[in-house]
C-alpha positions in Angstrom: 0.7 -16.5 17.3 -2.5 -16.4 15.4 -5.1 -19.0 16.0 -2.5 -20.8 17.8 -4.9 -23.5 20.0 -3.9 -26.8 19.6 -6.6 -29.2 19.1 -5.4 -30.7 22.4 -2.9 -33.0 23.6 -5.6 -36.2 22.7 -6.7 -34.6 19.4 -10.0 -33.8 17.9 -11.0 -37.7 18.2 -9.3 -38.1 22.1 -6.6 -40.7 20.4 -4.0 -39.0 18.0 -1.8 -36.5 20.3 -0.9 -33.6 18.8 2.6 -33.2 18.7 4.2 -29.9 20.3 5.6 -28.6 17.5 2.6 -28.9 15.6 0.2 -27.8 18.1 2.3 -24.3 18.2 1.4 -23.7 14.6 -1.4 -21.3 14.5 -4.2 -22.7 12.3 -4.1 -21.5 8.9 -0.2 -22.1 8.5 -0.8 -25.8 10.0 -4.0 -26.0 7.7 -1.9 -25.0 4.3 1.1 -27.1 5.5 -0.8 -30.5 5.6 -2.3 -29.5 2.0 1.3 -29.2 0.5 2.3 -32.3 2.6 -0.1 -34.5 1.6 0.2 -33.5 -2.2 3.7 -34.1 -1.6 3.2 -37.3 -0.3 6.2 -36.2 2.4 7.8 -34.0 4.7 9.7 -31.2 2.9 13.5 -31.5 2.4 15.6 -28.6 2.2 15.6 -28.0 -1.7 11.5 -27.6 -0.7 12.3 -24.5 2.1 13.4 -21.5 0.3 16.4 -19.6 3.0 16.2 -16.0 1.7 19.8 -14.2 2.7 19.8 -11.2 4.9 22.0 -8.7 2.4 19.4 -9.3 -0.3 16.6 -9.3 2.0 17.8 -5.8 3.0 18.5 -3.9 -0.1 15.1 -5.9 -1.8 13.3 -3.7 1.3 15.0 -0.7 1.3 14.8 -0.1 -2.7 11.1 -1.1 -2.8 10.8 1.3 0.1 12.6 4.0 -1.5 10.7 4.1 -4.8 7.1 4.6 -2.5 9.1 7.4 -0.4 9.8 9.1 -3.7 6.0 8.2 -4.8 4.9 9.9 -1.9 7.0 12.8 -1.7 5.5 14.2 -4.7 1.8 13.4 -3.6 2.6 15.3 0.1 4.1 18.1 -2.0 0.9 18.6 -4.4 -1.4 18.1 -1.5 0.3 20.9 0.2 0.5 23.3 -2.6 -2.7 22.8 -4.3 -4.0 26.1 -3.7 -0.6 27.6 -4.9 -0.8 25.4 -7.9 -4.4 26.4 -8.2 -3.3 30.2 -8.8 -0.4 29.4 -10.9 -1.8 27.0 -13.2 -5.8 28.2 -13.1 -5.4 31.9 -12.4 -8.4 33.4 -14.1 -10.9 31.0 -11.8 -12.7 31.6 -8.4 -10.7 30.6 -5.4 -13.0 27.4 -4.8 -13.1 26.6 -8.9 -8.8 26.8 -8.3 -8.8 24.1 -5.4 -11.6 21.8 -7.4 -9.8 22.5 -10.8 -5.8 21.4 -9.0 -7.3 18.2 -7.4 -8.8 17.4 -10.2 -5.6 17.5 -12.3 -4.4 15.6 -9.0 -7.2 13.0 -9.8 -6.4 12.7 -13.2 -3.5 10.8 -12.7 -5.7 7.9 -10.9 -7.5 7.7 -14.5 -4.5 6.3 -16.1 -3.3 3.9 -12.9 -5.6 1.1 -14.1 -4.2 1.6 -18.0 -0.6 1.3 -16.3 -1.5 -1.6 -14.0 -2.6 -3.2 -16.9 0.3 -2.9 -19.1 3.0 -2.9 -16.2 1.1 -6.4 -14.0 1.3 -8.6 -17.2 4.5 -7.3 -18.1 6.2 -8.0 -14.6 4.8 -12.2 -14.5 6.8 -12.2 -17.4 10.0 -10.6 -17.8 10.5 -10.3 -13.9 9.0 -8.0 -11.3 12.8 -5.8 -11.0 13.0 -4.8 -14.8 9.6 -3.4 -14.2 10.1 -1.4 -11.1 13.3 0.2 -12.6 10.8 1.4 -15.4 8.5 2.6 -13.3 11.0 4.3 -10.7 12.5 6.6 -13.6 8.9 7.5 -15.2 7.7 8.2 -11.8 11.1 10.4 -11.6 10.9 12.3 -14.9 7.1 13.3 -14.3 7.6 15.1 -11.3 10.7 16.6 -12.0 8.6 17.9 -15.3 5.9 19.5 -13.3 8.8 21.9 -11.8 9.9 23.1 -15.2 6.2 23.6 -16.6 5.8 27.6 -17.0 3.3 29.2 -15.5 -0.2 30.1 -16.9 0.4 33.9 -17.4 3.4 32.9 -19.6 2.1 30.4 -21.8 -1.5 30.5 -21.5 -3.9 27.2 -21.8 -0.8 24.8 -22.7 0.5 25.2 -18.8 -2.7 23.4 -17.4 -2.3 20.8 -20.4 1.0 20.1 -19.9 0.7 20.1 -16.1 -2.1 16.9 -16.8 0.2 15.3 -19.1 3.0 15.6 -16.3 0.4 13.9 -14.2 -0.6 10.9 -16.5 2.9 10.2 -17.0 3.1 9.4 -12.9 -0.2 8.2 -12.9 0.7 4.9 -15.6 4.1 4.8 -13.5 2.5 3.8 -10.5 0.2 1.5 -11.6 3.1 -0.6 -12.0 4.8 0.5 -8.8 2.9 -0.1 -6.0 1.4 -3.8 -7.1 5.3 -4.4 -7.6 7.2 -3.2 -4.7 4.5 -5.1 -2.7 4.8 -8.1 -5.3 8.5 -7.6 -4.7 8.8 -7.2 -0.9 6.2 -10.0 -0.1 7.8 -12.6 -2.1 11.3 -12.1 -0.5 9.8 -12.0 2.7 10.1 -15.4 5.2 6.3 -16.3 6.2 6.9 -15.3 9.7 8.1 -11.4 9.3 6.3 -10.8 6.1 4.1 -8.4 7.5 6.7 -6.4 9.5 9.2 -6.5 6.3 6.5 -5.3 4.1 5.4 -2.6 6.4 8.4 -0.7 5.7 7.2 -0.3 2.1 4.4 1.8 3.1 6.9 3.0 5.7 8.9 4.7 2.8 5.3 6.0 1.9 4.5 8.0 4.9 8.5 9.2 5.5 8.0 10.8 1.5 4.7 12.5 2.7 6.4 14.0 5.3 9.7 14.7 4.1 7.6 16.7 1.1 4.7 18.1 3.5 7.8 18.9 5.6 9.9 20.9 2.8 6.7 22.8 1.5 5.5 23.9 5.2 9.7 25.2 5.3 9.1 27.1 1.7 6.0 28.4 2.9 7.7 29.9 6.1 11.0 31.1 4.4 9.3 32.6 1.1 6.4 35.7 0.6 3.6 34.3 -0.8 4.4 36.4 -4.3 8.0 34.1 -4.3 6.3 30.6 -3.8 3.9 31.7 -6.6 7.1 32.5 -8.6 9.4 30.1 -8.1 9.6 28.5 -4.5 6.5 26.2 -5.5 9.1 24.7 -8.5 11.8 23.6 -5.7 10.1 20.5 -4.5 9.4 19.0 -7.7 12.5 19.3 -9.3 14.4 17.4 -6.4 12.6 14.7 -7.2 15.2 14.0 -10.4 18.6 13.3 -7.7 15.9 11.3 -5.8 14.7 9.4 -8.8 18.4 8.6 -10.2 19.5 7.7 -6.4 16.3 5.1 -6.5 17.2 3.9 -10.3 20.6 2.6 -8.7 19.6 0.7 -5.9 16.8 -1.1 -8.0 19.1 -2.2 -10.6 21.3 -3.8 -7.8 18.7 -6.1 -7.1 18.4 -9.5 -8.1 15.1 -10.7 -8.9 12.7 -12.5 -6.3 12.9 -16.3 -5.5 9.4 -16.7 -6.1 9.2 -15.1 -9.4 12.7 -17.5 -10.1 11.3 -20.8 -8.7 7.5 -21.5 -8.7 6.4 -24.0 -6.5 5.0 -26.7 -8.9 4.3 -27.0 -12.6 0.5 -26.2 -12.5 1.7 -22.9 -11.5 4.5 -22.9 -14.6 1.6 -24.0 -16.3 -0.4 -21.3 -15.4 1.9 -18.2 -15.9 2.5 -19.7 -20.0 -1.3 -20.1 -20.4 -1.7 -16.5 -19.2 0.6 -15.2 -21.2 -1.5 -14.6 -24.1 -4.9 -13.7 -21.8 -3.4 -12.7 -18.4 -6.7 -10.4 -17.6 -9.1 -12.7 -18.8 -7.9 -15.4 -16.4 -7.7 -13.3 -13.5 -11.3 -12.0 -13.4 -12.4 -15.5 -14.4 -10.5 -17.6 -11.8 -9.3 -14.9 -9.1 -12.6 -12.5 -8.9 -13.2 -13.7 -5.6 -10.0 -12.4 -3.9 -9.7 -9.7 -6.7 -12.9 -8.2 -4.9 -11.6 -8.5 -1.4 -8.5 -7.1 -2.7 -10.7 -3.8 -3.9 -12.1 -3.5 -0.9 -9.3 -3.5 1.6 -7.8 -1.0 -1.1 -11.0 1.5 -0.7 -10.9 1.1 3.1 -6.7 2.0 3.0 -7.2 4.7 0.0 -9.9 6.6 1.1 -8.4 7.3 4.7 -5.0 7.4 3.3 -5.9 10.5 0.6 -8.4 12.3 3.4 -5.5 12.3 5.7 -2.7 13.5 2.9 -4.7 14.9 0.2 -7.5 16.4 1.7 -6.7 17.5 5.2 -4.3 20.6 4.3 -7.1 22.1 2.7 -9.8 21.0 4.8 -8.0 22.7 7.5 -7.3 26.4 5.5 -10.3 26.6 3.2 -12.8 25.3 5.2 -12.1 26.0 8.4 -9.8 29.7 7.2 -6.9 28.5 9.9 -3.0 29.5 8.6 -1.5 27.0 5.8 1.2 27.1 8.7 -1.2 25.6 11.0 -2.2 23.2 8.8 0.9 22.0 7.5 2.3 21.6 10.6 -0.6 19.3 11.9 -1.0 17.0 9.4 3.3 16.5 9.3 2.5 15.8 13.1 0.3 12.9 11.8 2.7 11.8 9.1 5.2 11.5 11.5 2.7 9.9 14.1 2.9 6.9 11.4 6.2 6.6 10.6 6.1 5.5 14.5 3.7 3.1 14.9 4.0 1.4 10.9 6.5 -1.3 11.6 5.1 -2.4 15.0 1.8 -2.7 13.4 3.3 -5.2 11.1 5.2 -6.6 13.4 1.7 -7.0 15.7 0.2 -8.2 12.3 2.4 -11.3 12.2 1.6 -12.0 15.5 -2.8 -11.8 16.0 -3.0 -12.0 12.4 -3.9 -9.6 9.0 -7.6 -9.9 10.0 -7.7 -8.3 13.7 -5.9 -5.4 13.0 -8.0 -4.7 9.6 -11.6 -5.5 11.2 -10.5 -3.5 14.1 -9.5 -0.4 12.8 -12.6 -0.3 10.4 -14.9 -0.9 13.4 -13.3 2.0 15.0 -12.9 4.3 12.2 -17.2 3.8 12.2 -16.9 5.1 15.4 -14.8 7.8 15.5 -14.6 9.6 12.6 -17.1 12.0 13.4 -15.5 12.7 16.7 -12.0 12.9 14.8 -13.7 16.2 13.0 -15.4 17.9 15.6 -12.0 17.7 17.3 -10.0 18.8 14.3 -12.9 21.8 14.2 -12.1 22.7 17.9 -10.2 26.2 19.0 -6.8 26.0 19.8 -4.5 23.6 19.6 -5.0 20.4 21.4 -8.3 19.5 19.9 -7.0 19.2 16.2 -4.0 17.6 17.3 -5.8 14.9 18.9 -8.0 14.5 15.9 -5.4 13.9 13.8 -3.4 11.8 15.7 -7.0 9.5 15.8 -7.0 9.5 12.1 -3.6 8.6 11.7 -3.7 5.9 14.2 -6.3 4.3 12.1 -5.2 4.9 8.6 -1.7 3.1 10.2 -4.2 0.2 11.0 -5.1 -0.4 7.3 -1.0 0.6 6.0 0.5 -1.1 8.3 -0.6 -4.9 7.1 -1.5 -3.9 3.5 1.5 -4.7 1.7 1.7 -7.8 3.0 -2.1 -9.1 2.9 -2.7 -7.9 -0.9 -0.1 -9.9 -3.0 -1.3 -13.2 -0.5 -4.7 -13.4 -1.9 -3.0 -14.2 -5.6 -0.9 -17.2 -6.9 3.1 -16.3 -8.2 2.0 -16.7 -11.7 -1.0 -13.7 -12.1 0.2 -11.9 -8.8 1.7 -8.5 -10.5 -1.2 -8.2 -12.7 -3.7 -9.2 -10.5 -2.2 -6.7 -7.9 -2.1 -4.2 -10.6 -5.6 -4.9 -11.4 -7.5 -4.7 -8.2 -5.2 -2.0 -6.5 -5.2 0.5 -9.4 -8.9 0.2 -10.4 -9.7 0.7 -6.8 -7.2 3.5 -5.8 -8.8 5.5 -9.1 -12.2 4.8 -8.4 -11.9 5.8 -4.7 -8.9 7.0 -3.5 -7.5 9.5 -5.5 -11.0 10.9 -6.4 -11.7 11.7 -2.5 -10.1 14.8 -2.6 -12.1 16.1 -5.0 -15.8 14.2 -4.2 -15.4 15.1 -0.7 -14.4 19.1 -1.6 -16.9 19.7 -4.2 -19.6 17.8 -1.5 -18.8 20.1 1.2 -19.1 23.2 -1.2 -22.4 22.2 -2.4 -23.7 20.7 1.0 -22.7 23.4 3.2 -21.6 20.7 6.0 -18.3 20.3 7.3 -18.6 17.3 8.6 -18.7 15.4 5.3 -15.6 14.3 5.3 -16.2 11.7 8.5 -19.4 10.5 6.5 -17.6 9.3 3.9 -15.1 7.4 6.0 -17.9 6.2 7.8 -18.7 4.9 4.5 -15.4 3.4 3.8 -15.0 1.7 7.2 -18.5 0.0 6.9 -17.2 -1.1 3.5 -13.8 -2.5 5.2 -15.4 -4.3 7.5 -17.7 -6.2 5.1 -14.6 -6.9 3.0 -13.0 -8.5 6.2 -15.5 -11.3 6.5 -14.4 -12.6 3.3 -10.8 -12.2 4.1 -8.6 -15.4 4.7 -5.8 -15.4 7.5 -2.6 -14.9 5.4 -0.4 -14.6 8.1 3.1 -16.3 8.7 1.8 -18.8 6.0 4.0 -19.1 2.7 2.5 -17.3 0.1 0.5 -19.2 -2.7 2.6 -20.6 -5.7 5.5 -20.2 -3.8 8.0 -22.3 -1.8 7.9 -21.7 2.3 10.2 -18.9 3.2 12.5 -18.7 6.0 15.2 -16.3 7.4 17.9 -18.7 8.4 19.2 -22.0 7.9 18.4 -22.7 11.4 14.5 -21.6 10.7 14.3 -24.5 8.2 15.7 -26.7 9.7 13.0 -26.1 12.3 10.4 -26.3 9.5 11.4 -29.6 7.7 11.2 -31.0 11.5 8.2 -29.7 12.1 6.6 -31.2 8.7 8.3 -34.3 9.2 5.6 -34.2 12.5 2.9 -32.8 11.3 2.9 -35.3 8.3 3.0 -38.1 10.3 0.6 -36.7 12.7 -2.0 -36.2 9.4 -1.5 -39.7 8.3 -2.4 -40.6 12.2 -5.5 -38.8 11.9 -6.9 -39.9 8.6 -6.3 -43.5 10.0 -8.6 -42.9 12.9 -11.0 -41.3 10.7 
């Protein structure tokens, strides 16, 4: 339990007791409990405690999941075959001028995440957050599979790297709607206690899509010449995303829409979602810039480690250091799968010491280690870089693991697809998807390898000044919404616990 000392069994004053019950509670859940208590003027009754059933928790979680796997799929295959794309798409360049010219197409689509946040956030307070991930799940579908029917550059000249960007924008807007949504989604049909192991399997889908398109690309590379994968093997992974995308479309429009987005916990927040109807980004950035910064800079802190790990470190590893793509590919899947491993018990630890330990700890520690993580990934043989990257993976799982679940909590029901749309989007292209590129075309004009672990130096220094500001979100209900439990059982538990811990208050206040 998080912050789980009871005041004592005399209380603060030596003459209330605390009851048992209430002195379990860590401290921010008891702390937002007595608020809604006391402007309820009672203990909650069960129309108050929202029971979320286990068949729509499930498919909620595993569609939300599945649209960030397919996400993801695509970014591990373009990370993986950005020098390919580089040669097909930019063939008259240099070898270095191919790499920077394909991540900067990759970077592109970043550009257009904010514009997509921005249309797709608003849009989901209002007509629902599950029409709006359907959307986005079939844009996101028809851009990759797009990119695999693009013809090369030696048959149609200029217009292949054009339409190759457009290809790109058109994912780029899709997932400014889809990540702020699944993680809308997810978090708001989560009960307080497991939200953060529930939401962890969202960016569980995430790293499973890396690796299951790192793990298909490393396969092409093996089975096909190089001349073949520039033909037509680098085409394979992108067009698979189209089954993937229809398979995804399905399972999303099964779903029924989230009890918080249906029931709002009180009419300020009605209130609230018809005044910013008309001027939704005004009142975020007026009334929310406080979490909407913290909100950035957990998101530069996850981003920047997340695309140094995915995007950069395939190349990293062949064009910088000349080792095999083989070699490569192989290491970084080991890290991907190195995730997949340890993602849900970090949630599940993240419900337990809370959102802020495992954040502040694995920015601390990426300060640390990242230059050590590098001179091991530079070592001979093979133990060294596999050591590095299981070091950065442990600590890019530190920053997925609770992310889904921390990010929508800092926002109310009413604003919190746009606002997640906002601060996730505008961060992620300002920082995340550009460190590819900034930390390529650094170490070509710098000369030093090492680069990369200054820059997440950077970011972790960053993180960890963001963490200061960060409240405790865990196991309490979410704000704007009812408190959220996984049984019958589990609320009845809560409406006797309030029915304790509002006398207890009313105690307290008398001795006061």
């Amino acid at each position: 339990m998080v912050d789980a000392k009871p005041d004592g069994r005399s209380g603060p004053l030596g003459r209330v007791k605390t009851p048992k019950a209430v002195a379990k509670l860590p401290r921010q859940v008891r702390d937002e409990l007595t608020r809604r208590l006391r402007r309820n003027k009672g203990a909650f009754r069960e129309e108050d405690v929202q029971v979320v059933e286990a068949p729509l928790l499930k498919r909620a979680v595993g569609a939300s999941a599945l649209g960030n796997c397919m996400e993801w799929f695509d970014f591990g295959v373009y990370s993986y075959l950005a020098a390919t794309l580089g040669k097909v798409f930019f063939p008259g360049a240099s070898p270095g001028a191919q790499l920077i010219s394909s991540f900067a197409t990759f970077a592109a689509a970043f550009v257009v995440r904010p514009l997509g946040g921005l249309v797709f956030g608003p849009l989901g307070d209002r007509i629902g957050r599950q029409k709006v991930l359907a959307t986005t799940m079939i844009m996101m579908a028809a851009g990759t599979f797009a990119i695999g029917l693009i013809p090369s550059y030696a048959t149609i000249g200029i217009a292949a790297p054009v339409l190759l960007l457009l290809a790109r924008m058109v994912q780029g807007f899709s997932t400014g709607g889809e990540y702020g949504g699944a993680t809308t989604f997810v978090a708001e049909y989560s009960p307080d206690r497991r939200r953060g192991f529930l939401s962890s399997w969202l960016d569980f889908g995430t790293f499973v899509g890396y690796a299951l398109g790192s793990a298909l690309v490393t396969v092409l590379n093996l089975a096909l010449s190089d001349d073949q994968m520039l033909s037509w093997g680098w085409r394979l992974p992108f067009l698979i995303a189209g089954p993937l995308g229809v398979i995804g479309l399905y399972m999303r429009m099964k779903l029924e829409e989230s009890p918080a987005f249906q029931q709002q916990l009180d009419e300020h927040e009605k209130s609230l979602a018809q005044e910013s109807a008309g001027s939704e980004f005004r009142t975020i950035v007026r009334r929310h810039w406080r979490p909407l910064l913290v909100c950035m800079g957990l998101v530069l802190l996850y981003n920047v480690t997340n695309y140094m790990v995915t995007g950069y470190l395939p190349t990293y590893q062949t064009e910088t250091l000349g080792r095999s793509s083989s070699f490569a590919d192989v290491l970084v899947l080991i890290g991907m799968v190195w995730i997949v491993l340890l993602i849900t018990f970090l949630g599940r630890l993240s419900d337990r010491v809370g959102r802020r330990p495992l954040y502040a700890g694995g920015a601390a520690a990426m300060i640390v280690l990242a230059v050590p993580a590098f001179l091991l990934l530079k070592a001979g043989g093979t133990a060294g870089p596999v050591l590095g990257v299981l070091l950065l993976s442990t600590l890019l799982a530190c920053f997925a693991a609770p992310s889904a679940a921390t990010l929508p909590a800092l926002f109310p029901t009413a604003v919190r697809y746009a606002a997640m749309g906002i601060g996730f989007n505008f961060a992620v292209a300002a920082f995340g998807g550009t460190t590819p590129l900034f930390t390529e075309a650094l170490v070509n004009v710098s000369g030093d390898d090492l680069v990369p672990a200054y820059y997440l130096m950077v970011a972790g220094a960053i993180g960890l000044i963001t963490v200061k500001f960060l409240p405790e979100s865990a196991q309490v209900p979410l704000h704007g919404s009812q408190p959220m439990v996984g049984s019958r059982t589990e609320q009845r538990e809560l409406i006797s616990t309030s029915q304790e811990l509002y006398r207890f208050s009313k105690e307290r206040s008398k001795v006061r």
